[in-house]
C-alpha positions as CSV (number, residue, x, y, z in Angstrom):
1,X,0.0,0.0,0.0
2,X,1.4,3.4,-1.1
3,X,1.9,5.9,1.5
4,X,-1.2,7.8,2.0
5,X,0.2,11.5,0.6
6,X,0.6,9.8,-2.5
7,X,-2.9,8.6,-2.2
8,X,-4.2,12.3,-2.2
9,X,-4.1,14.8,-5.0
10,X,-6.4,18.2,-3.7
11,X,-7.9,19.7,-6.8
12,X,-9.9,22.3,-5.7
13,X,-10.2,24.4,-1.9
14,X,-12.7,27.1,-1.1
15,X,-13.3,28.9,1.8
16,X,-17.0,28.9,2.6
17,X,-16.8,30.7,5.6
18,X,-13.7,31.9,7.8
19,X,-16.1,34.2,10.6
20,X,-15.6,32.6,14.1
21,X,-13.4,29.6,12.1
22,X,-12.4,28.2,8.9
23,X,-15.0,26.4,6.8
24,X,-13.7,24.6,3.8
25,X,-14.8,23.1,0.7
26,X,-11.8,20.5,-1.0
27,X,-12.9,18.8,-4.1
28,X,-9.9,16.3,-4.1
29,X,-8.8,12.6,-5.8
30,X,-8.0,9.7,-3.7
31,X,-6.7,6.3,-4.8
32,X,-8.5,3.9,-3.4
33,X,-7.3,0.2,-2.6
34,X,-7.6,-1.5,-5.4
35,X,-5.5,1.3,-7.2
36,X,-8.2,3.2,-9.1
37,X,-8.5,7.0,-8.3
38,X,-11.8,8.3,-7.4
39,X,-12.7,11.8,-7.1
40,X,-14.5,13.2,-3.3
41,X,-15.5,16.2,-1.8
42,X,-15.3,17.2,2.0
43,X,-16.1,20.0,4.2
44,X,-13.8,20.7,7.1
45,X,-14.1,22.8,10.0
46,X,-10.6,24.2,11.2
47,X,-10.8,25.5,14.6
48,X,-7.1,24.7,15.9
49,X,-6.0,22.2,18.4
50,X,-6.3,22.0,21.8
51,X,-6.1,20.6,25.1
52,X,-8.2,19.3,27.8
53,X,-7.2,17.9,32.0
54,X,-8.4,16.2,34.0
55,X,-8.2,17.7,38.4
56,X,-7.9,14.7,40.8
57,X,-7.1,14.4,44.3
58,X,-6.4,10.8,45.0
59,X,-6.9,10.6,48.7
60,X,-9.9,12.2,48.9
61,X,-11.0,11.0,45.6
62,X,-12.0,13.8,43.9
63,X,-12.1,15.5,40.7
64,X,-12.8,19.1,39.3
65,X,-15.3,19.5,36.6
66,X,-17.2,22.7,35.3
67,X,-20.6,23.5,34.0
68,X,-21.2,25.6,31.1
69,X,-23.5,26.5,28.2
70,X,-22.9,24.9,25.0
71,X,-24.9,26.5,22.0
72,X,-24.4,23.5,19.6
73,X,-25.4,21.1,21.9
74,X,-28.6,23.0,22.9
75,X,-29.9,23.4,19.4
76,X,-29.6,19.7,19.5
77,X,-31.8,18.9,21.8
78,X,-29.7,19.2,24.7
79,X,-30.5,21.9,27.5
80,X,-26.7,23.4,26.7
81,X,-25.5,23.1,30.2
82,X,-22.6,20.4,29.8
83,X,-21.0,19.3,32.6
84,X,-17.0,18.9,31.1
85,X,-13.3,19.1,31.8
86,X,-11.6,21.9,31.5
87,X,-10.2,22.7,28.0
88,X,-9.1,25.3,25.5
89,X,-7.9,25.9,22.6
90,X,-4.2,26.3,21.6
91,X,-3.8,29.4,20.7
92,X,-0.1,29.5,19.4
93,X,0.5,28.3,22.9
94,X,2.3,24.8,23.5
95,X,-0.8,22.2,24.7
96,X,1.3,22.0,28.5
97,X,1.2,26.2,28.3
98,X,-2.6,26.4,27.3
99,X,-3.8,23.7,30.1
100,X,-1.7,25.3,32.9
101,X,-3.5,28.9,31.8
102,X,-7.0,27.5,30.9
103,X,-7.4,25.2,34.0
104,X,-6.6,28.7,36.1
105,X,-9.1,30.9,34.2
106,X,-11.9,28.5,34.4
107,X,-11.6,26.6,37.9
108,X,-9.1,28.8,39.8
109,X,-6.6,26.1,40.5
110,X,-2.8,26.7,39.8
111,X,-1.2,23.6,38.7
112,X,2.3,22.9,38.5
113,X,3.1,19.2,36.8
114,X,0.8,17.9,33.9
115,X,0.7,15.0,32.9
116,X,-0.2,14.4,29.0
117,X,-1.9,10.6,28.8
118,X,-2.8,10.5,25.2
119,X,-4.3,12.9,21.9
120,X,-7.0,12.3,20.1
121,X,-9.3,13.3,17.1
122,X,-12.9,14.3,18.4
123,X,-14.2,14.2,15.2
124,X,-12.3,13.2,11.9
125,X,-15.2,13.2,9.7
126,X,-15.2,16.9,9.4
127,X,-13.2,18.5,12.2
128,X,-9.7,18.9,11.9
129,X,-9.2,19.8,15.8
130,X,-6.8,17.3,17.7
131,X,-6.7,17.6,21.4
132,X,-4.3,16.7,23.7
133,X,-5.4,15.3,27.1
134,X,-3.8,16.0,30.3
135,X,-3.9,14.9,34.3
136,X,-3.2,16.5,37.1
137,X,-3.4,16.2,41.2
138,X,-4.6,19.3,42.9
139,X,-5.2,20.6,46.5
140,X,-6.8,23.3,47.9
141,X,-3.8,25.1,48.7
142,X,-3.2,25.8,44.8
143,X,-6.5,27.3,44.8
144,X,-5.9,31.3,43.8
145,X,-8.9,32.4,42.4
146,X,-12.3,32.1,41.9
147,X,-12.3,30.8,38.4
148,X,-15.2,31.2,36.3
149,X,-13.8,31.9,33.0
150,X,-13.4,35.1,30.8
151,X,-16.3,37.5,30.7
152,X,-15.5,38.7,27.4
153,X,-15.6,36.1,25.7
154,X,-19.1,34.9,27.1
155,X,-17.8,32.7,29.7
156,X,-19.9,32.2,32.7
157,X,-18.3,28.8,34.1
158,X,-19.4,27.0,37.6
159,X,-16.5,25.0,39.1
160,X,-17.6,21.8,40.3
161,X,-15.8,19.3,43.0
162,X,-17.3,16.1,43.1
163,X,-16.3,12.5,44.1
164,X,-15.4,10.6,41.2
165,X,-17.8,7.9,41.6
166,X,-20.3,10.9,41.1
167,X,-19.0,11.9,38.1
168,X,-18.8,7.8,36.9
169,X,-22.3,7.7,37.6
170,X,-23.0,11.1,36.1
171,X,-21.8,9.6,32.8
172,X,-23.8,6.2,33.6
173,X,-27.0,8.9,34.1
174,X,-26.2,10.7,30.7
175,X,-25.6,13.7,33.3
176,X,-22.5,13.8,31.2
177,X,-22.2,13.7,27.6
178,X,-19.3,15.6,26.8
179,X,-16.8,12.9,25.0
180,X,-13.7,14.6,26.2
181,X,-14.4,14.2,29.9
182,X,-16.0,11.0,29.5
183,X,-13.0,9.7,28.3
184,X,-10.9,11.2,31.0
185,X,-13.1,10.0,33.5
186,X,-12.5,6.4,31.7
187,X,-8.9,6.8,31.7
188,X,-9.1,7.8,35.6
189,X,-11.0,4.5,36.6
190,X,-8.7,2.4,35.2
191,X,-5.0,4.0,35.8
192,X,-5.3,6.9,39.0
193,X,-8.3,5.7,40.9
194,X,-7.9,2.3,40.7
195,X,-3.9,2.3,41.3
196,X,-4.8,4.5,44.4
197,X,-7.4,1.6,45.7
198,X,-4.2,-1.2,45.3
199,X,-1.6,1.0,47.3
C-alpha cells in the first residue's frame, strides 16, 4: 500500500466561511485500494487544536469539573448546560502552556506538573481539531482564584468538585455527555483511581 500523501491529490479548496473559524470546501482525488483513483468532496471545520485535563485528588477521591453553556449542543436537543473538563484551545501556545493557563481561568486552580496521557481526534469526519489530554493532582492550597472563565468572551463557568464515583455515575445517568471528559473519567478509573485503591 502506497503511503497515504501519494494517495491524495487536492484539486480544488474554497473557503465557505472563515467568521468565528475556517470552513472549507476540498474537491480532491484519492486512490483507493484497489489502485483506481476516485474523485470526493469534503467539508472541514478548522478551529485549531487543543487541550483538555483532568483535576484529581487521589486521597480524597475527587475531581474538578465545570458546567457551562454549549450553543451547539442545545440546538440539538440538549439543555446546553454540559458538565465537562476543562479545555481550550491552543492558541499558538504549547498544549502544557494552554492547560496550565486554561485550568486557572476557568476553575481557579494553579497547577504545576501535567501529565499528558494521550491525543485524540474528536471528530475526523469533518473536524480537523486534535486535542491533547492532560492529568493532574490538585489541592486546595493551589486554589488562587475564583475561576469562572473570561467575561468577554461569554464565559460564565461554575467550578464543580465532586467525588469521582459521582462523576462515573453522572456519565452512567447521561448527566454527562461531553466525549472529552468522558474519556478522562474512563482513563481515571482504570489507571489513577484504581492504582490509588491497590496501594
Amino acid at each position: 500500500m502506497s503511503p497515504v500523501v501519494e494517495r491524495v491529490r487536492v484539486v480544488e479548496s474554497q473557503v465557505l466561511s472563515n467568521d468565528w473559524y475556517l470552513l472549507k470546501k476540498t474537491i480532491f482525488d484519492f486512490r483507493r485500494a484497489n489502485g483506481e483513483w476516485q474523485r470526493q468532496q469534503r467539508e472541514t471545520y478548522d478551529r485549531g487544536n487543543g487541550a483538555v485535563i483532568l483535576l484529581y485528588q487521589p486521597r480524597s477521591r475527587h475531581v474538578v469539573l465545570v458546567r457551562q453553556f454549549r450553543f451547539p449542543a442545545y440546538v440539538n436537543g440538549h439543555d446546553g448546560m454540559l458538565v465537562e473538563a476543562p479545555a481550550g484551545l491552543l492558541d499558538e501556545a504549547t498544549p502544557e502552556q494552554r492547560i496550565r493557563a486554561e485550568v486557572e481561568e476557568e476553575t481557579g486552580y494553579r497547577v504545576g506538573e501535567v501529565s499528558k496521557v494521550f491525543e485524540a481526534f474528536m471528530s475526523p469526519g469533518s473536524v480537523t481539531e486534535k486535542l491533547y489530554f492532560f492529568v493532574a493532582e490538585y489541592d486546595a492550597d493551589a486554589k488562587v482564584g475564583h475561576g469562572g472563565g473570561i467575561e468577554s468572551e461569554g464565559e460564565d463557568i461554575e467550578v464543580l468538585e465532586l467525588p469521582f464515583e459521582d462523576a462515573l455515575a453522572m456519565v452512567s445517568h447521561g448527566e454527562i455527555v461531553d466525549a472529552k471528559t468522558i474519556m478522562l473519567l474512563q482513563y481515571a478509573q482504570l489507571n489513577i483511581f484504581t492504582a490509588a485503591l491497590e496501594r
